[in-house]
C-alpha positions as CSV (number, residue, x, y, z in Angstrom):
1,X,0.0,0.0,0.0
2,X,1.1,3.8,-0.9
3,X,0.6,7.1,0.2
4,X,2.1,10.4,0.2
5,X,3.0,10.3,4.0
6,X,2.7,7.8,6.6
7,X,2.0,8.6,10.1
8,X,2.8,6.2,13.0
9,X,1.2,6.7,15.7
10,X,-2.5,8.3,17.1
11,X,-1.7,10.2,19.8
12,X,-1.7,14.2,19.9
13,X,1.3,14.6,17.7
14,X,0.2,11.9,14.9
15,X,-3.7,13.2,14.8
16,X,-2.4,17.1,14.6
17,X,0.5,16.5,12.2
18,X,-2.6,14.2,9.8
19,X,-4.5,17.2,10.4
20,X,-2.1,19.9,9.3
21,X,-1.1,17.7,5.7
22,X,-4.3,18.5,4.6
23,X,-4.9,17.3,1.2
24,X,-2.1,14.8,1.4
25,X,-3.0,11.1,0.4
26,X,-2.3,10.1,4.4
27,X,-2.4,7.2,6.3
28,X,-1.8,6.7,10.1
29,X,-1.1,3.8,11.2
30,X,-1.4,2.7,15.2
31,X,-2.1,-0.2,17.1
32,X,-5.2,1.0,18.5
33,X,-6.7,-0.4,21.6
34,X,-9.6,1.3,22.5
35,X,-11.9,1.4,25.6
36,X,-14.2,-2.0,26.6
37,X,-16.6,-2.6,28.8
38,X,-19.8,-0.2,29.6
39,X,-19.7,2.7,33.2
40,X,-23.1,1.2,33.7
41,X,-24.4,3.4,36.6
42,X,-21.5,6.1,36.6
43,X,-23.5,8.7,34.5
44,X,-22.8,11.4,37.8
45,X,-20.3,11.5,40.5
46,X,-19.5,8.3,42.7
47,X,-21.2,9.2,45.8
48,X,-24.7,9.9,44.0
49,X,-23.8,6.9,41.7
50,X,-23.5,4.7,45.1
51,X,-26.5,6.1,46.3
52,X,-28.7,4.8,43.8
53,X,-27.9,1.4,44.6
54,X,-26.4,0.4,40.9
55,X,-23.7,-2.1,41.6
56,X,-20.5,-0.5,40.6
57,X,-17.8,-3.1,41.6
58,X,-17.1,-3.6,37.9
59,X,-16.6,0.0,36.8
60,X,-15.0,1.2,40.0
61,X,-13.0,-1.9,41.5
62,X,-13.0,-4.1,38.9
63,X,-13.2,-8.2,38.6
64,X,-9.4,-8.3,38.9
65,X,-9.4,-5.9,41.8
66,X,-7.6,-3.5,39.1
67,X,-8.5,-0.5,41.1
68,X,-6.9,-2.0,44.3
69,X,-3.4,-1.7,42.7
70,X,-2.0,0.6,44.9
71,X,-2.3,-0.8,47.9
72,X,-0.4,-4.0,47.4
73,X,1.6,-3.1,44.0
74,X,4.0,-0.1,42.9
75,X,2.5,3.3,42.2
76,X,0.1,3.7,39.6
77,X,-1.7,6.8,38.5
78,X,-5.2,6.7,39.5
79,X,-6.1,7.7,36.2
80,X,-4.4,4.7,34.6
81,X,-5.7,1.8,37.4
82,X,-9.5,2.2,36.8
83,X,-10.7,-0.8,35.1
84,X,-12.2,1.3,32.4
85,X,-9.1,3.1,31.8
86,X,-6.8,-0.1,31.8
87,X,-7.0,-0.3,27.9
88,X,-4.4,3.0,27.7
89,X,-1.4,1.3,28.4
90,X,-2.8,-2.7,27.6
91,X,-0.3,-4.5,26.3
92,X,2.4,-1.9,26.3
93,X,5.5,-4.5,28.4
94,X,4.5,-6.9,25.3
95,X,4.8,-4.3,22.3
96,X,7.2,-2.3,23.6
97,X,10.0,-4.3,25.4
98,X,11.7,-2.0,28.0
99,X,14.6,-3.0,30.3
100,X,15.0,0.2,32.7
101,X,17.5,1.3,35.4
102,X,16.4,4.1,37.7
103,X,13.2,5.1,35.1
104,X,9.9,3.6,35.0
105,X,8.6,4.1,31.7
106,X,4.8,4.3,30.7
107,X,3.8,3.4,27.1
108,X,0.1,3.4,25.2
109,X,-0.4,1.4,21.9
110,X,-4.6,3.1,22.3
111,X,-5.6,5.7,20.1
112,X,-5.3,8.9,21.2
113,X,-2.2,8.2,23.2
114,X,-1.5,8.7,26.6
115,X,-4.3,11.9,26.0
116,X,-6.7,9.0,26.9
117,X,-5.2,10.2,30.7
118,X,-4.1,13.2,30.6
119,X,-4.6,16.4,33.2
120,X,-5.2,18.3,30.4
121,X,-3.3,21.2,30.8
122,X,-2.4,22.9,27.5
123,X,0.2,25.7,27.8
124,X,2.5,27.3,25.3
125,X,5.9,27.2,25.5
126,X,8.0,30.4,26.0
127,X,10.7,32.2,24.2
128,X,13.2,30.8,26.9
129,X,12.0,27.7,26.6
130,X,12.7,27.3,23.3
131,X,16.2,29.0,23.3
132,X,18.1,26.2,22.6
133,X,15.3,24.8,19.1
134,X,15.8,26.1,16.0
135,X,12.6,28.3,16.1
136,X,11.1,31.2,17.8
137,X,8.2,31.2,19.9
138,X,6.7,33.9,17.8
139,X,6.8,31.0,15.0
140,X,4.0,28.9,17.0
141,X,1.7,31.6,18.0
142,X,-0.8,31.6,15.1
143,X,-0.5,27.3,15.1
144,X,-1.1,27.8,19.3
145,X,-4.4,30.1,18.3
146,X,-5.5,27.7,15.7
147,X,-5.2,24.6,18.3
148,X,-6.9,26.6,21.0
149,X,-9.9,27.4,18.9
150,X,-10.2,23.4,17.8
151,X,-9.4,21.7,21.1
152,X,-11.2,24.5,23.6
153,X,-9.2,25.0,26.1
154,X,-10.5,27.1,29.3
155,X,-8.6,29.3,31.6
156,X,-7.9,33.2,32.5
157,X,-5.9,36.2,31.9
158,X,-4.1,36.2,35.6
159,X,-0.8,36.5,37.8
160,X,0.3,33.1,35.4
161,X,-0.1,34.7,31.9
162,X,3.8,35.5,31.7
163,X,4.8,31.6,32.4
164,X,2.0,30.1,30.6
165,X,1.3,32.5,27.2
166,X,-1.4,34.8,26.3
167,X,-5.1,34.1,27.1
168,X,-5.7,34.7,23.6
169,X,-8.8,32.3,22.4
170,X,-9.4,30.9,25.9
171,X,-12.6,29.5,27.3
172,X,-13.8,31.0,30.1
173,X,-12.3,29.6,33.1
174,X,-13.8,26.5,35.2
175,X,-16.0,27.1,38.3
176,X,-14.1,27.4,41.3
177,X,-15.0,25.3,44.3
178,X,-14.4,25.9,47.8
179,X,-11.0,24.4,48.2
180,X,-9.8,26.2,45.2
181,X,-11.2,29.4,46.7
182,X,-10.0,29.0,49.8
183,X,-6.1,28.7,48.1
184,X,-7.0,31.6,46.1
185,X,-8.7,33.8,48.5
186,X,-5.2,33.4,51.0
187,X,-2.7,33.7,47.8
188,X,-4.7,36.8,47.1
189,X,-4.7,37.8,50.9
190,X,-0.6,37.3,51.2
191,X,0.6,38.0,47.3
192,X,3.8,39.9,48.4
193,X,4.7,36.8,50.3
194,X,4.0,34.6,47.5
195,X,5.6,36.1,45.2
196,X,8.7,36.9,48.0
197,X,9.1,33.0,47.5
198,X,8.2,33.1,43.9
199,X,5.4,31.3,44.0
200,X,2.4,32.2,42.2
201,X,-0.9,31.2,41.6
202,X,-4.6,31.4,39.4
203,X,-6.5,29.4,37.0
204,X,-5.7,26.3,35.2
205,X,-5.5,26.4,31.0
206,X,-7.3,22.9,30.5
207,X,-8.3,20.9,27.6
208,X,-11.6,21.1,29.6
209,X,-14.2,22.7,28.0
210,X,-16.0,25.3,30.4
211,X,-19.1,25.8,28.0
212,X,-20.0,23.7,24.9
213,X,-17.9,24.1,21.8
214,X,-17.8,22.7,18.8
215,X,-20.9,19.9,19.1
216,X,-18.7,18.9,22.5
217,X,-20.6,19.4,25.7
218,X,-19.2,21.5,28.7
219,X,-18.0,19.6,31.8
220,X,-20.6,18.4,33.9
221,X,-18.5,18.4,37.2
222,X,-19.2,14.8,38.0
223,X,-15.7,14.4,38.6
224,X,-15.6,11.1,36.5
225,X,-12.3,10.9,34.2
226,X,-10.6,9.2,37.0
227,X,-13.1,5.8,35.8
228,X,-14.6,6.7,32.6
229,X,-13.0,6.9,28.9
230,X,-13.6,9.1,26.2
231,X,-15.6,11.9,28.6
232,X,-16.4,14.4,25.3
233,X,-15.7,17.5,27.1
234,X,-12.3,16.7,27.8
235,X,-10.2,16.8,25.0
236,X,-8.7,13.1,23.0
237,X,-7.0,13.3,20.2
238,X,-9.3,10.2,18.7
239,X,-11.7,12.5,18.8
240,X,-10.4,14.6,16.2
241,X,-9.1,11.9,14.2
242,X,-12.3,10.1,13.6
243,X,-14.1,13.9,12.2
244,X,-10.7,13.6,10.4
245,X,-11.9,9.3,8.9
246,X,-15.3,10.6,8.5
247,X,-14.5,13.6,6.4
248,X,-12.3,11.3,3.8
249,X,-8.8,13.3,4.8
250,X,-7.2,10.8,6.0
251,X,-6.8,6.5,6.5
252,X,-6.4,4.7,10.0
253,X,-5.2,1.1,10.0
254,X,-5.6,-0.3,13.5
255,X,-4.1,-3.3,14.6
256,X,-0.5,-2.2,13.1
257,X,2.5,-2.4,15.0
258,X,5.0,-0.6,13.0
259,X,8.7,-2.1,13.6
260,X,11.4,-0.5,11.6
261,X,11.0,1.6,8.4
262,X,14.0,1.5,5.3
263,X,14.9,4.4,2.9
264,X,14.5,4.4,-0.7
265,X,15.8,6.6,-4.0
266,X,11.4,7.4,-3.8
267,X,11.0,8.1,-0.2
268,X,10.5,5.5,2.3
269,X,9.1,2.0,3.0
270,X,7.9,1.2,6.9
271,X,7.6,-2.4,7.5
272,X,4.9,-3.6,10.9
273,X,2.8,-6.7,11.3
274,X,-0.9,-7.0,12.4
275,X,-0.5,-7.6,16.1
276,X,-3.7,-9.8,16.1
277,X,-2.2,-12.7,13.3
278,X,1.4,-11.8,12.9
279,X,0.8,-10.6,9.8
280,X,4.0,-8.9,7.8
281,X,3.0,-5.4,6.0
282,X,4.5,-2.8,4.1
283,X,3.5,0.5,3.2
284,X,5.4,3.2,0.8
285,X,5.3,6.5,1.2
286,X,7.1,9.9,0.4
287,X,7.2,10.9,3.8
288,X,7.3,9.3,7.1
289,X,6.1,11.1,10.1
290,X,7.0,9.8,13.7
291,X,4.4,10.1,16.6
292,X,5.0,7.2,18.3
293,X,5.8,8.9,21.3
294,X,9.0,9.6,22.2
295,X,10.4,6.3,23.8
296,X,8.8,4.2,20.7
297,X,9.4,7.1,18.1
298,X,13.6,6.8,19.5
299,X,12.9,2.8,19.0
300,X,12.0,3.2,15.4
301,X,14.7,5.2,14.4
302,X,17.5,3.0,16.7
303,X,16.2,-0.2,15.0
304,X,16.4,1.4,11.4
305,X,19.1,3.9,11.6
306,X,21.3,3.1,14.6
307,X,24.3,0.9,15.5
308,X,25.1,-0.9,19.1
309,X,26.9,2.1,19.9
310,X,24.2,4.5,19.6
311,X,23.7,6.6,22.8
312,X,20.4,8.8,22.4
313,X,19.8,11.5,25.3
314,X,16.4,11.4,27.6
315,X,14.9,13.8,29.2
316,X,11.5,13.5,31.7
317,X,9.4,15.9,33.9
318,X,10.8,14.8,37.5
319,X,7.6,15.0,39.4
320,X,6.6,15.1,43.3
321,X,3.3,15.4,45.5
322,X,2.9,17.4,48.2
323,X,0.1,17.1,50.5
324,X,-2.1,19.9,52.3
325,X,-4.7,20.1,54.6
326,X,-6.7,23.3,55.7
327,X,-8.4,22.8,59.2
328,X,-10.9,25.0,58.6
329,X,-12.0,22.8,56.0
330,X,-12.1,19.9,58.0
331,X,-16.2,18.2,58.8
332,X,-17.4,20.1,56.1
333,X,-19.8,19.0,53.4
334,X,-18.3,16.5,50.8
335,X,-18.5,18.9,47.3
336,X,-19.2,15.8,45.2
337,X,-19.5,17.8,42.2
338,X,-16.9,19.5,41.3
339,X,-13.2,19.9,38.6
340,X,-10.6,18.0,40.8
341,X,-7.8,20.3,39.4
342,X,-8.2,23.6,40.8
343,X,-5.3,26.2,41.1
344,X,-2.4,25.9,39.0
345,X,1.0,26.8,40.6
346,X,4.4,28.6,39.3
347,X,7.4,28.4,41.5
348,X,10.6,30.2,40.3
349,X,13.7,28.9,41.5
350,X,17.2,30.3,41.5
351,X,18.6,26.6,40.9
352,X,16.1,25.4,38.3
353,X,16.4,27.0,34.5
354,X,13.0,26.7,34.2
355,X,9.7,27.6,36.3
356,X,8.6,24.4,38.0
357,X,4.7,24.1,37.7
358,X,2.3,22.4,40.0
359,X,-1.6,21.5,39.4
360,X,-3.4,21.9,42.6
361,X,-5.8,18.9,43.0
362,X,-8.5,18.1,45.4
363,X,-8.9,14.1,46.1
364,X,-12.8,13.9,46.7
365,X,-13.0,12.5,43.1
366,X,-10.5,9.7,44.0
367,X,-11.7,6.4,45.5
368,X,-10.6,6.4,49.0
369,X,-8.4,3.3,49.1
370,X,-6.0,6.0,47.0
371,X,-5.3,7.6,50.6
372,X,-6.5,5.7,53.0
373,X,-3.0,3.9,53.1
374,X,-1.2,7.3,53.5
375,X,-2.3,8.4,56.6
376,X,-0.6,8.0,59.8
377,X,-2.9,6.3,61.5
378,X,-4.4,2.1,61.3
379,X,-6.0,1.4,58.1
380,X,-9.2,1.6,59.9
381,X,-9.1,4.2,62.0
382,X,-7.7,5.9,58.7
383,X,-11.2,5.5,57.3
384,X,-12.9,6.5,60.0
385,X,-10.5,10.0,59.6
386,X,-11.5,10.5,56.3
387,X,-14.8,11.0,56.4
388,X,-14.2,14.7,58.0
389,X,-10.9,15.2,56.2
390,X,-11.8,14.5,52.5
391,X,-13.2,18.2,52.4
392,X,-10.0,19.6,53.9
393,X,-7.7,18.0,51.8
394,X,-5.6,18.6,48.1
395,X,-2.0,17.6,46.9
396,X,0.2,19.9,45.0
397,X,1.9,17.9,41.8
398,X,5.2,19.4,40.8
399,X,6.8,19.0,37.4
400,X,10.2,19.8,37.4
401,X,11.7,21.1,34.5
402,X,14.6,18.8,32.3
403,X,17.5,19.4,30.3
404,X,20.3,16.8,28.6
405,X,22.4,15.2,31.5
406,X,25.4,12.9,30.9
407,X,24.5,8.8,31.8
408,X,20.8,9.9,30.9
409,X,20.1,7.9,27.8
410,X,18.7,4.9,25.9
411,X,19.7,2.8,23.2
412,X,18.7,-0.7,21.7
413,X,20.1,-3.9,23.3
414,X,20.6,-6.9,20.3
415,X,17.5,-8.7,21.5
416,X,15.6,-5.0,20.3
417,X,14.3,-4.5,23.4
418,X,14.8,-0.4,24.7
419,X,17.3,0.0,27.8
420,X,17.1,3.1,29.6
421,X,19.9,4.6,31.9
422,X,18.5,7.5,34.0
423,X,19.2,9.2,37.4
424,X,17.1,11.5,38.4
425,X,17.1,15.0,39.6
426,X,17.7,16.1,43.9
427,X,13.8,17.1,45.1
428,X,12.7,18.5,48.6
429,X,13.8,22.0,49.2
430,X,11.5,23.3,47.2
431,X,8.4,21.5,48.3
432,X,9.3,22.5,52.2
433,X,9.3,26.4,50.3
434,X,6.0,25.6,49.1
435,X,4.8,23.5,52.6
436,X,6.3,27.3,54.3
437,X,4.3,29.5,52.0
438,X,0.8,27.8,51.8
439,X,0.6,27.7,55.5
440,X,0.2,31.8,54.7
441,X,-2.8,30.5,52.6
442,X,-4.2,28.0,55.5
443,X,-3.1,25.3,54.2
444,X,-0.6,23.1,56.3
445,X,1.3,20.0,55.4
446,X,4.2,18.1,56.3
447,X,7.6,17.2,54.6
448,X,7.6,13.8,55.7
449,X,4.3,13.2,53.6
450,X,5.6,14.3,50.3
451,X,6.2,11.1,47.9
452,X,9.0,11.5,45.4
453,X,8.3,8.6,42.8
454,X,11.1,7.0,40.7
455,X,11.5,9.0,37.0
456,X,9.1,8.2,34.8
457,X,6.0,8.5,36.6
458,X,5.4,11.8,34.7
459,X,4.6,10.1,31.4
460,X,6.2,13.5,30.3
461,X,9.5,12.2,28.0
462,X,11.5,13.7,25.3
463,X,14.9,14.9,23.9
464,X,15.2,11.4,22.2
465,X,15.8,13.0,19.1
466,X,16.6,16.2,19.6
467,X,15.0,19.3,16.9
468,X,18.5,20.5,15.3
469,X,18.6,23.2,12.0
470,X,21.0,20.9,10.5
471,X,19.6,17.5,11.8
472,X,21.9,14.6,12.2
């Protein structure tokens, strides 16, 4: 089979580069897993859900106890444990051999990518950030205003518009409840001190929509993308490639693994089997476009381009959690229907090159076995805690910014599975900075509760093949 370009992958990058050939003879080609299994009975929040009396040990727990991961297993995302949601990274250790040291890796073969699980926070890079590609900022702006009109992405013009671009295009932002007001009331309260620490605070920019747009529906504030696939207010990227199958642009195969790809005088052949019979397939093509993510897009190119020798560089959002609690809070009324991320958070640092951002989260929207084991007190009595705690508490999520570090690589071992080499970066002082300033806020935590998980756990990767003006 021919075309003019062949995309691999179906994630963000694959769907938007499709998109932008326009009336290119283009075929994408992914494995495509895609969601099974019905949320019978989750069509509101969890707590009215249970109320009704609908069993929901299937959608919420699971028949193999899927949703019980975390408290006998490594850490898992709750977004990525649900049973519903298990199909984002099915079958990933089997089509994407890893062997890692220090780094655990997260892969999705589904279309739409890791999207399918995303936080949805869309925010454009800045000229500093992009100091080192081989384009401006400036360059993106009318691509960033075209993408913000087609995804919908909601969000403010506040104290964050210098780190996270202009408001141009935005939504209007996501109704704020009470834990969110309560961290904004006291950042406003104490803003000299805030920014004293260079911390700073206001509304998220989410692929969320925050009014209905484009035939999608605005967020209902059930608070269900923590069990439920393919919510239509929150942005996939399969969403826009099926209006892009329906309107004849472009052609999806599913059920391709591509393996390796070999240049020709007339482009480019990329060679992948049907991961259901084993199937060998070609396809031609005059371009090849990579969007396999960037630990399986790096595979590709090792497998048909590279030699044992080849070193390739890695880079990953180093991310921690920090815990709060705001005693006034505490016995309050349960708001079960609410956006579980809230506040977004800046933090400048004199030893990081980059801003280090944080999403402000309330946990009512999490199923309580999530923190039930984190508390310091017997399991039980833990429970018991909760019930007048849940109202009172959030966790701060910090992604540290990354940059090329010797011993920080990957490269293909001669059975072609990936191995990854990565240490990661020192974390702590700035989360007791932030644990110092919130208390300003109300909000009070403790450094022994922060978690630090192993690199990786941001799904956040790249650098693998670094942009270049003269490419190598």
């Amino acid at each position: 089979m021919s075309a003019d370009v062949v995309v691999v992958g179906a994630g963000a990058a694959g769907t938007f580069a499709a998109m932008a050939l326009g009336g290119a003879r283009t075929l994408v080609l992914d494995v495509g897993r895609a969601p099974s299994g019905a949320a019978t009975g989750l069509e509101r929040n969890v707590y009215d859900a249970k109320r009704s009396g609908t069993d929901l040990f299937a959608p919420l727990i699971g028949e193999r106890f899927e949703s019980l991961h975390n408290v006998h297993l490594d850490y898992l995302s709750p977004k990525l444990k649900a049973p519903l949601l298990r199909f984002v990274t099915d079958g990933a250790r089997e089509l994407g051999a890893i062997a890692a040291d220090g780094f655990d890796p997260m892969q999705s073969f589904a279309t739409g990518g890791l999207a399918n699980a995303w936080g949805a926070g869309a925010f454009r890079f800045r000229a500093d950030e992009l100091r080192d590609f081989p384009l401006a900022a400036g360059e993106l702006d009318p691509h960033y205003d075209a993408l913000t009109e087609h995804i919908g992405i909601a969000g403010a013009d506040d104290d964050l518009t210098p780190f996270l671009g202009p408001a141009t295009g935005l939504l209007p932002p996501h109704r704020t409840n009470r834990i969110g007001s309560h961290l904004q009331r006291g950042y406003e309260r104490h803003r000299d001190r805030f920014r004293k620490a260079g911390v700073h605070i206001g509304a998220p920019r989410l692929a969320v929509l925050s009014e209905p747009h484009r035939d999608r529906p605005a967020y209902d504030y059930q608070g269900l993308e923590f069990f439920r696939p393919h919510l239509r207010s929150i942005y996939n990227p399969a969403f826009t490639l099926h209006e892009l199958v329906t309107a004849g642009a472009v052609e999806h195969h599913r059920g391709v693994l591509v393996e390796r790809y070999r240049r020709t005088n007339d482009g480019v052949v990329v060679h992948a089997r049907r991961v259901d019979t084993g199937e060998a397939l070609s396809f031609a093509a005059k371009r090849l476009v990579l969007a396999a993510g960037a630990l399986n897009s790096a595979r590709l190119v090792l497998r048909s381009e590279g030699s044992a020798d080849t070193r390739l560089p890695l880079l990953d959002n180093a991310i921690s959690y920090v815990p709060f609690v705001a005693p006034r809070l505490i016995g309050k009324g349960l708001e079960t229907e609410s956006l579980p991320l809230q506040r977004t958070v800046v933090v400048e640092d004199a030893h990081e090159w980059c801003p280090v951002l944080g999403s402000f989260y309330g946990v009512s929207a999490t199923l309580w076995n999530d923190l039930a084991f984190d508390l310091p007190l017997a399991a039980r009595d833990n429970v018991r805690m909760l019930k007048y705690l849940l109202p009172a508490l959030s966790v701060v999520q910090l992604f540290y910014a990354d940059r090329v570090r010797p011993g920080n690589e990957l490269w293909l071992g001669d059975d072609h599975v990936l191995r990854i080499r990565y240490r990661g970066c020192a974390r702590g002082a700035l989360e007791r900075r932030l644990l110092r300033v919130f208390r300003k806020a109300g909000w009070f935590g403790a450094a022994s509760l922060c978690k630090y998980p192993v690199a990786g756990n941001s799904f956040h990767y790249a650098g693998c093949l670094p942009m270049q003006a003269a490419p190598g």
